[in-house]
C-alpha positions in Angstrom: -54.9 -34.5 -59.8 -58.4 -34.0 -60.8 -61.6 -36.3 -60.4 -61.8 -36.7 -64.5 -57.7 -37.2 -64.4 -57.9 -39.8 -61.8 -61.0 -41.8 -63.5 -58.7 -41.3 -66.9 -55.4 -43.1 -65.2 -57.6 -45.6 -64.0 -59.4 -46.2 -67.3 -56.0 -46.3 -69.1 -55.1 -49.4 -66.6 -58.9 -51.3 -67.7 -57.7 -50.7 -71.4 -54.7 -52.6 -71.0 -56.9 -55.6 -69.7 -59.2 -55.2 -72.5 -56.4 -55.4 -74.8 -55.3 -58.6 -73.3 -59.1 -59.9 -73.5 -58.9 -58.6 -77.3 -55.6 -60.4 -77.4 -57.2 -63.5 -76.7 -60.0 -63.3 -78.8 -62.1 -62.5 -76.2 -64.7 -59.1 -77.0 -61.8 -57.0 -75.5 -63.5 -55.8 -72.9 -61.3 -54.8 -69.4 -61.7 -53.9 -65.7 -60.1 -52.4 -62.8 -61.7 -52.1 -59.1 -60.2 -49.4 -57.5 -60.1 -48.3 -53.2 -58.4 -46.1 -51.6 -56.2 -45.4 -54.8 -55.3 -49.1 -55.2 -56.3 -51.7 -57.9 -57.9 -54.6 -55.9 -58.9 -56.4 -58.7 -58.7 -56.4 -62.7 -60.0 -58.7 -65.2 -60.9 -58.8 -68.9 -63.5 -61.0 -70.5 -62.8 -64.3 -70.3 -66.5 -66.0 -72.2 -64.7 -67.8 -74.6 -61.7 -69.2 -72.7 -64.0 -70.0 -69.8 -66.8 -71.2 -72.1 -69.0 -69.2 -69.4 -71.7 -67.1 -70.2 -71.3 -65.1 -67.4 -67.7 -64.7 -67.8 -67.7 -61.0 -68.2 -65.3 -58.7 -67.1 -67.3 -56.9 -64.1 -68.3 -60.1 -63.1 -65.0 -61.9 -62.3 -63.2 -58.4 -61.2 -66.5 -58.4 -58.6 -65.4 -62.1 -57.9 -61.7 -60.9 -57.2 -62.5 -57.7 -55.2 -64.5 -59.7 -52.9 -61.4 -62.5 -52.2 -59.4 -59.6 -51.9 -61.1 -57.8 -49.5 -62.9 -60.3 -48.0 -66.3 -59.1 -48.5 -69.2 -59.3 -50.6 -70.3 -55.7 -50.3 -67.6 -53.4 -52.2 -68.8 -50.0 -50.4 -65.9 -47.5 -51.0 -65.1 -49.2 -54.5 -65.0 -47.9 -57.9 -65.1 -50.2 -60.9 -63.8 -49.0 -64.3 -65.1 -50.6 -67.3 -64.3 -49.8 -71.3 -67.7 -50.9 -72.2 -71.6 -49.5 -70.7 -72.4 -53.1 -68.4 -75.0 -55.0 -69.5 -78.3 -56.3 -67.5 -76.4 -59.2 -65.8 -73.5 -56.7 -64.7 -75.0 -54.1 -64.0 -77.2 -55.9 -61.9 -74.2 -57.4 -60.0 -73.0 -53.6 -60.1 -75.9 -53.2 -57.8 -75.5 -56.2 -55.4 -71.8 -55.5 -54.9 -72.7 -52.3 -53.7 -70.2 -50.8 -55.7 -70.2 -47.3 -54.9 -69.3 -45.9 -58.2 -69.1 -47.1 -61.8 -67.0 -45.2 -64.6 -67.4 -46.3 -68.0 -65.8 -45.9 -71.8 -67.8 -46.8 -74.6 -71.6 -46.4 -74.5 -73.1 -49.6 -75.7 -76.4 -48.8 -77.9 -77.2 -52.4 -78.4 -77.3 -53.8 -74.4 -76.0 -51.2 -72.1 -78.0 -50.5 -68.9 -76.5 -47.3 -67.8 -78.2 -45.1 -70.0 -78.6 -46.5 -73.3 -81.1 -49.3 -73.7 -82.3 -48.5 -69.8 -80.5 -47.7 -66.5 -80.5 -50.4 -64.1 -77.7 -48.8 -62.2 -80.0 -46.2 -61.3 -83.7 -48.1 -61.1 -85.3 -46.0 -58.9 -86.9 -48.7 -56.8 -83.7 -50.6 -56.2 -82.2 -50.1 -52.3 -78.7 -49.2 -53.7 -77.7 -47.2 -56.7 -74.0 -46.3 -57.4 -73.0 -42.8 -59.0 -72.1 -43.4 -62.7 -69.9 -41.4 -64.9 -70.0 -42.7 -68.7 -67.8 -41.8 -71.7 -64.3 -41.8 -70.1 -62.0 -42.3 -72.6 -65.0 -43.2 -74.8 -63.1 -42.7 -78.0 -60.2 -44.8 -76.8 -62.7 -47.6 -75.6 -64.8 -47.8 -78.8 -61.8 -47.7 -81.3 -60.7 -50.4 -79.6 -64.0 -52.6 -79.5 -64.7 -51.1 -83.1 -61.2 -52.3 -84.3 -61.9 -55.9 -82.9 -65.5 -56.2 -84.7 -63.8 -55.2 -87.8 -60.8 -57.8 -87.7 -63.4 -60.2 -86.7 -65.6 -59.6 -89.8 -62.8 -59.5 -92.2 -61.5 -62.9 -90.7 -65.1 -64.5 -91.5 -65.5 -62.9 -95.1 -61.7 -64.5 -95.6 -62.7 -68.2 -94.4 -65.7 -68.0 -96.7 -64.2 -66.6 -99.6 -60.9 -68.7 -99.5 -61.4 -72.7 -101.1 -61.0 -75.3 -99.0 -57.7 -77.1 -99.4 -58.3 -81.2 -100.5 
């Protein structure tokens, strides 16, 4: 199996979570962390449900991998993610030590591995994991596109129907 069909069977698996997330309302955004050919941990955002802020998907994977493995550094990990991490991920990216992130979806409006800036890669940071974006982008974005829509449609509904006395 290649390099691009491995990070595709992988990505397939931090679909499903994102489903789930979307399933729940949540911005379907899914994870898996991956070692030695294993999933050690797999979340999908959980902001709403949690009322957390922080609860994004990299971040409570990151929490899970570390239980898991008992560690705080996740040297020999790679983390698959449908969406291009934000600031606040990617910079937990970088304190896990993760050593490689694969992505979906580029995200034009926050992400930090290449679109808005690349924290994953800063230049003065002390570690910077290799990053391969646009995995299964169309996949990943039809999915996030599909949710945004649904969402919008469900707001111009609520306004437009009358309220019942």
């Amino acid at each position: 199996m290649t390099r691009l069909e491995r990070d595709e069977q992988w990505m397939r698996a931090a679909l499903d979570e994102a489903r789930r997330a979307g399933d729940a309302d949540e911005v379907p955004v899914g994870v898996v962390v991956v070692r030695d050919g294993e999933i050690v941990a797999r979340a999908g955002n959980r902001t709403i449900r949690d009322q957390d802020p922080t609860g994004h998907a990299e971040t409570i994977a990151l929490r899970e991998a570390s239980r898991a493995l008992g560690r705080r550094h996740l040297e020999g990990c790679t983390l698959y993610v449908t969406l291009e991490p934000c600031a606040m991920c990617a910079g937990a990216l970088v304190l896990a030590r993760v050593d490689r992130v694969v992505f979906g979806a580029w995200d034009d409006k926050a992400g930090m591995a290449g679109s808005v800036d690349d924290l994953l890669r800063h230049p003065r940071l002390n570690h910077r994991p290799e990053v391969q974006g646009g995995v299964l982008e169309m996949a990943t974005g039809d999915l996030l596109r599909a949710f945004f829509v649904e969402r919008r449609d469900r707001a111009a509904s609520a306004i437009s129907e009358p309220e019942a006395t």
